[in-house]
N, C-alpha and C positions, 0 to 999 in steps of 0.2 A: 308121543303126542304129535312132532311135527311127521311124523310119518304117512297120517291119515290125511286120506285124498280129500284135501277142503276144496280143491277147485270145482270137483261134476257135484259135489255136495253142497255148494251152496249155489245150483242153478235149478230151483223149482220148475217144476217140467208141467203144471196146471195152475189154472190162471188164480194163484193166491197172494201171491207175491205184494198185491196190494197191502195185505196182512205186515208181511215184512216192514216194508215202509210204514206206516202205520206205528210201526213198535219203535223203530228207529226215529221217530218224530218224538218220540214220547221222552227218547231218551236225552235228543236236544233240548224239547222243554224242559225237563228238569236243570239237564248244565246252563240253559240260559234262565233260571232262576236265582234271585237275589234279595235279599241277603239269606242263604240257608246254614244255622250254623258249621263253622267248619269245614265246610264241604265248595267242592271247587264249581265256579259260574265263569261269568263272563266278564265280571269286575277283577275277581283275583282267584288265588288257589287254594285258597282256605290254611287249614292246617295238613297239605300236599306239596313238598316240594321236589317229587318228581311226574304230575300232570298240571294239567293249563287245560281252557275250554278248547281250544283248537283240537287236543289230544282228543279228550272226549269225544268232539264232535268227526273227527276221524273214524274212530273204534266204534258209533253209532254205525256209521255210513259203510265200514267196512259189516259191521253185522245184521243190515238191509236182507241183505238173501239168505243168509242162513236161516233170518227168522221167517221169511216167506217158504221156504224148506220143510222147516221143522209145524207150519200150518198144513203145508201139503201131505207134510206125515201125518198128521192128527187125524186128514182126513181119509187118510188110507186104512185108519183104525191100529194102525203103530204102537206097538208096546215099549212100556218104559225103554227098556236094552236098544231098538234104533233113535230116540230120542237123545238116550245119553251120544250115542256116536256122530250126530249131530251137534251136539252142545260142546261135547270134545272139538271136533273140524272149528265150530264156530272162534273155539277161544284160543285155538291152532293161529287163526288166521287175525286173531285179536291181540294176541301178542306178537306176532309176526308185523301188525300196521304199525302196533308200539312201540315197538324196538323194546319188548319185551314186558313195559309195564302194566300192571293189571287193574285195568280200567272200568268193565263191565262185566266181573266173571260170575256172582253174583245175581245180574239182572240177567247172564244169559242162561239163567236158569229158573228163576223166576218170571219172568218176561218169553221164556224160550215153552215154558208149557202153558204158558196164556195164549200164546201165539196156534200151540197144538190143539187149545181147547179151543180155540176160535176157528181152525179150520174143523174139528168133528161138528162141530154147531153148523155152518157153512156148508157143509157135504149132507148133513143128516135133516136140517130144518130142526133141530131143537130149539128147545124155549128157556133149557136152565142156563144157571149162570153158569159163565166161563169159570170163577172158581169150583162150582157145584160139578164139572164138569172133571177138573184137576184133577181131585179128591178121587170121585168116581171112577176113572177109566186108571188111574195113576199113584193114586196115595198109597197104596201097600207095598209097590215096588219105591217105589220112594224110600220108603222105610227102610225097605229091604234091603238096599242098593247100598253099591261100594260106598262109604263114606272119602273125603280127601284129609287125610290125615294131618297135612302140614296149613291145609288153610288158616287164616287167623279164625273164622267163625268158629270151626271143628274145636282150634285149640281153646278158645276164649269157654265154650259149649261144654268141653271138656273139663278144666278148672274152677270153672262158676255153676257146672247145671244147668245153662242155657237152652234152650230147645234147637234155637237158632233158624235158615230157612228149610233146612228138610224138613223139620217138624212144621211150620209154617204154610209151607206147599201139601205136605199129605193133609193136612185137617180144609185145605180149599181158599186160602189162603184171607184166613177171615181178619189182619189185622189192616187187610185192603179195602175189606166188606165195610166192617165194623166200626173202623177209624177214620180211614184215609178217605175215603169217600165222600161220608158226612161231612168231615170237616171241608173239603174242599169244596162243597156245597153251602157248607157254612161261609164260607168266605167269601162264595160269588154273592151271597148277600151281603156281608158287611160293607164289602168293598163292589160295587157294582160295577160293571166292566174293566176291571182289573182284574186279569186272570193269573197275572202274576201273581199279585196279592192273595188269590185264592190259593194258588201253588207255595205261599210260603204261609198259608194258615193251615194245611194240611202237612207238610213236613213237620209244623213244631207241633201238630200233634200228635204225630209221628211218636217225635223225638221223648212227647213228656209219658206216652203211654208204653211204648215199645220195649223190650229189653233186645236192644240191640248188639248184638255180638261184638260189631266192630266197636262200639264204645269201650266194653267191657275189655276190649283187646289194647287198647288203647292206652285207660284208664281205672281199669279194675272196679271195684263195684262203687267206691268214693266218684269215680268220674262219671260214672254211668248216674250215681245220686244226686252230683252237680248239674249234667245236662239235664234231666228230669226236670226239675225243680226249675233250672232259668226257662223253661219251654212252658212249664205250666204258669209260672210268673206272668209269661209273655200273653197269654192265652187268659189267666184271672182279670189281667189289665185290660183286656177288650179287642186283645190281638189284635187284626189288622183293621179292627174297627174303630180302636185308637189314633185320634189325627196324628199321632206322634209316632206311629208302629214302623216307621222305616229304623228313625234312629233307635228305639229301641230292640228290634232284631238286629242290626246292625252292632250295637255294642254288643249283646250278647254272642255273636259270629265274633267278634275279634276277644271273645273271653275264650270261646271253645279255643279258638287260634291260638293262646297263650298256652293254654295248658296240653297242646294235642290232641285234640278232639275229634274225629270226625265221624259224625253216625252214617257210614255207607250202609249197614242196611234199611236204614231209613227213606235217603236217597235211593234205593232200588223201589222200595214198597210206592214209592211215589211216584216212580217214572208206571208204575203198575198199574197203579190206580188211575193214571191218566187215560190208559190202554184202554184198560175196563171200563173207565168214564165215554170216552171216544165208541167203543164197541156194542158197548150197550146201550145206547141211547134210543 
């Protein structure tokens, strides 16, 4: 992996790069969101004790170009196979910012073909969505494609049945469509000019609908029952439209923290939907 020329590869040679930026914005908004259970911001590190928001927002900045890259590719009409060697360089150079830890591997996959479907959109003037777009030019190779054998998703995927993000990403990646979106929509209403609060009523809807791998890896299917259940609690109660929804996500973030918690693919789906929120507008 560290073999692969990440340096000519993450310098976009047409002007999309914007795109990049763009994705790497999205991923800071999520790490400066608070309280998301378990999961690391700008207050603490959740149930992580080896990253901090600094790390994130490092491995965001470090992955600026590669995601403006991997849009340049989209728009060159790039099949899965240069995609993934992209996605490799990118996360080459993501553990490489980390000193090793894996931070965004994840989102640079999910967020890395949002980013391709946004430059085919951009090159071609289409009108579908960036997921409709995934699916379409990408979901069979997706399928097809090497699995990572040792990731927690894989293993978690593998033990429980899970689908996980491959399955996720080939179908268009509709728990962004269908979930994340709404709710987050839901939220700029409850809480009006509060977009944080929009960003933490979409995460816990995330959390109570999702069958999140990283949960499941975590905390087996009792934990994944528990986060469930505190998020739809959070959500029945009037979420963040409850005058009291700080301290109540807040206790429930330091419950996940008790038991080791944390729904990373959750947090991916949501730095996603911000993408797709921002892009399609």
């Amino acid at each position: 992996m560290t073999a692969l020329p990440t340096t000519s590869l993450a310098q976009p040679d047409t002007d999309l790069s914007w795109i990049g930026e763009v994705a790497s914005a999205c991923l800071e908004q999520e790490a400066m969101t608070y309280p998301k259970p378990g999961l690391v911001s700008h207050v603490d590190s959740g149930a992580h004790r080896d990253m901090d928001c600094a790390l994130l927002f490092r491995s965001a900045r470090t992955l600026a170009p590669y995601f403006g890259t991997l849009a340049v590719a989209g728009s060159r009409g790039a099949a899965m196979d240069r995609l993934r060697i992209i996605g490799l360089a990118a996360e080459a150079a993501m553990l490489n910012a980390t000193s090793g830890t894996n931070t965004h591997r994840g989102a640079i996959f999910g967020l890395g073909l949002l980013c391709a479907a946004a430059g085919t959109r951009a090159a071609f003037g289409l009108k579908r969505s960036l997921g409709e777009l995934v699916a379409e030019r990408w979901g069979a190779a997706i399928l097809a494609g090497p699995i990572p054998l040792h990731s927690h998703g894989t293993m978690a995927g593998r033990r429980y049945g899970a689908g996980g993000a491959r399955l996720e990403a080939s179908l268009g990646l509709p728990s962004v469509y269908t979930i994340a979106l709404p709710a987050l929509r839901t939220g700029r209403c409850l809480a009006p000019n509060d977009e944080e609060a929009a960003r933490v009523q979409a995460c816990m809807t995330l959390i109570a609908h999702v069958t999140d791998t990283n949960l499941l890896h975590r905390g087996g299917h009792d934990g994944l029952a528990f986060a469930q259940a505190q998020a739809q609690t959070f959500l029945a109660t009037g979420g963040v439209g409850h005058r009291d929804w700080r301290a109540h996500a807040t206790s429930i973030h330091l419950a996940f923290v008790e038991r080791n918690l944390s729904p990373g693919g959750c947090a991916d789906l949501l730095a996603m939907a911000l993408f797709v929120d921002r892009m399609e507008r």
